[in-house]
N, C-alpha and C positions, 0 to 999 in steps of 0.2 A: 466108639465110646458113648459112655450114657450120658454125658452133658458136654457143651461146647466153651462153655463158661465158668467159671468159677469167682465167687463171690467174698470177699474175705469182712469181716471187722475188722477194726484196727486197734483198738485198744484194748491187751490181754489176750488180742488174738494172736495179732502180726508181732508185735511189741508189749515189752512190760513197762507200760508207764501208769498204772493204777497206782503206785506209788506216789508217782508224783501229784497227780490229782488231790491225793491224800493228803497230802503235805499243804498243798496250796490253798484247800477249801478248809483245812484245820489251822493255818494259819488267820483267815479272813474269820473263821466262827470265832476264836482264839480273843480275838480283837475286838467283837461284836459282845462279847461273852458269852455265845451260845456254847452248849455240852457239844462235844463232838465227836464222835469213837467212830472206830472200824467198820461197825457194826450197821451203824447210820450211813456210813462210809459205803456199802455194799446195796444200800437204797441208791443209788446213784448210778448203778452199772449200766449203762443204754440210755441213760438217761442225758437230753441235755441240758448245757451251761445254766439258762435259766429254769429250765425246772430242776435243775441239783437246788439251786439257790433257793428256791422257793421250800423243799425239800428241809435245808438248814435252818430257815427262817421260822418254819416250825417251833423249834427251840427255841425261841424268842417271843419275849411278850411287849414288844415293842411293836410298832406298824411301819412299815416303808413304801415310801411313796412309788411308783414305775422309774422316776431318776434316779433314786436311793439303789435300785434295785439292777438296774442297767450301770449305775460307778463301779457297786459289788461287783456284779460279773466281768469286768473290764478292767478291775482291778486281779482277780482272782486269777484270770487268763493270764496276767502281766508276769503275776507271780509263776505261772504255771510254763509259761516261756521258757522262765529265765533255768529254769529246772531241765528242759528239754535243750538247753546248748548244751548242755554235756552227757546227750545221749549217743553212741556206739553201736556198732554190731551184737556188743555184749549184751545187749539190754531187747535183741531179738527172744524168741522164741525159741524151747531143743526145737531142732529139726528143720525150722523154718527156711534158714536159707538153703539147704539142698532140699528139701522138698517144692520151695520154685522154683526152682534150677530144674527140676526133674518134669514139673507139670509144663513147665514153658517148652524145654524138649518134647514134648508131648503132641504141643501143639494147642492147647489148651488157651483160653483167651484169660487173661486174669485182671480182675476191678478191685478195687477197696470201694466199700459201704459204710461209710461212717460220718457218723451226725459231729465228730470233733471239726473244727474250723483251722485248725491244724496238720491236718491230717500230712499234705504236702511238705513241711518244715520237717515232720518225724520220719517220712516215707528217706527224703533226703539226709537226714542226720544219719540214718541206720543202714542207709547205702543199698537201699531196696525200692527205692523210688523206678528202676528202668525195667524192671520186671512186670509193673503194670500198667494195662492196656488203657483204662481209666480210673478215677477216681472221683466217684460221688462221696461229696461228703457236707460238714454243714453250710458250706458256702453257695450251695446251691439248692438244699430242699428249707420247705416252709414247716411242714412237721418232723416231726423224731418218733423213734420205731417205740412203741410196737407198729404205728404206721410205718404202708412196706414202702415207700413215697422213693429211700433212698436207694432201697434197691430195685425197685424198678426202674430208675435213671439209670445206676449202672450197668440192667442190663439193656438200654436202649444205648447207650454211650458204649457199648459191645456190639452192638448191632446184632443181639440177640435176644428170640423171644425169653419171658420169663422161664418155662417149663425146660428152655434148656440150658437155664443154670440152678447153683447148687453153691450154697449159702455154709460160709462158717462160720459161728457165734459159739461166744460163753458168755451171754447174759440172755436171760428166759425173756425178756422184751425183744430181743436180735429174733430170737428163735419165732415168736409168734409174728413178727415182722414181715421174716421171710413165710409162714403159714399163709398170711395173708397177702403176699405177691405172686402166690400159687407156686416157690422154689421148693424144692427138696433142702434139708438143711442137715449139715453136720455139725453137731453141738460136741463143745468142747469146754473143760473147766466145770465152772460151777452149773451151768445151762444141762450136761450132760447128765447132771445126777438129777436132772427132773423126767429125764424120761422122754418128752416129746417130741423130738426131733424124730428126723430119717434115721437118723445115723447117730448114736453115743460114740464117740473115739475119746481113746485114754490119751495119745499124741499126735503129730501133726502127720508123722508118717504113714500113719493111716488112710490119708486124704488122695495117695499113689492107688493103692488096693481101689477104693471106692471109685476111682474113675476110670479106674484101666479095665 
């Protein structure tokens, strides 16, 4: 096989929880009285907790201190929690759980890469947590991708080089991430209509073909 590893995102990738993000950064701008839509909503994809925040703060002609700024995102999270205890299998991805099923028969080593500090709580909620090998995510890097910081941990925490693994993302900061940890990446989602990846894939089943 052409890679020994495989690299996932977690949010939109593994799981659909862009929703709730949604909900819990539109409730905190809500209250702030910043404007808040979808649209602003979609500046925020790869991005993390504090620079979403920063991101919202925009809309705002008020100033906030580093504590002001650190309550927000501790609050935001809180909210974003309490949304995440009633997430399910259902709130996977098509295809998601037989297609780890089928890479792990493979033989395949498999990491999550993500800058969420949640990552473990959702891995566990959606009953996909034993299917992988590690998980980098924001508990342990210092930057957020497009620096490739997290996935290079994960593929050290695989005990493989970069080059032999192979990165999936659907945000265009995932994708340049992985560009610069020297992986190959399979863009999915919104990532895939820009073109730059290895690999554009329409679904997840696609991720069998590309490593077999």
């Amino acid at each position: 096989m052409k890679y020994k590893g495989i690299i996932f995102d977690l949010d939109g990738v593994l799981v659909h929880t862009d929703k709730y993000h949604y909900l819990a950064w539109k409730q905190i701008a809500d209250r702030l009285g910043i404007y808040f839509d979808e649209k602003i909503n979609n500046k925020l994809r790869g991005v993390s907790r504090m620079a979403s925040l920063e991101i919202i703060l925009e809309g705002s002609t008020k100033n906030f201190s580093d504590e002001q700024k650190q309550k927000l995102a501790e609050e935001k999270n809180s909210v974003y929690r309490q949304y995440l205890e009633g997430l399910t299998q259902r709130d996977l991805g098509e295809g998601v759980l037989q297609t780890l099923d089928k890479l792990k028969t493979m033989g395949l080593k498999l990491a999550v890469g993500s800058s969420s500090r949640n990552a473990v709580l959702i891995l566990k909620k959606t009953c996909i947590y034993g299917f992988f090998d590690a998980v980098s995510d924001g508990n342990n890097i210092v930057k957020t991708k497009p620096d490739p910081e997290v996935f290079i941990k994960a593929a050290d925490m695989l005990g493989l080089l970069c080059g032999q693994c192979l990165v999936v993302e659907d945000a265009v900061s995932g994708v340049l991430a992985a560009t610069a940890a020297n992986m190959d990446c399979a863009a999915i989602g919104d990532a895939a209509k820009h073109k730059i990846a290895t690999y554009n894939i329409e679904n997840f089943y696609q991720l069998v073909e590309i490593v077999s």
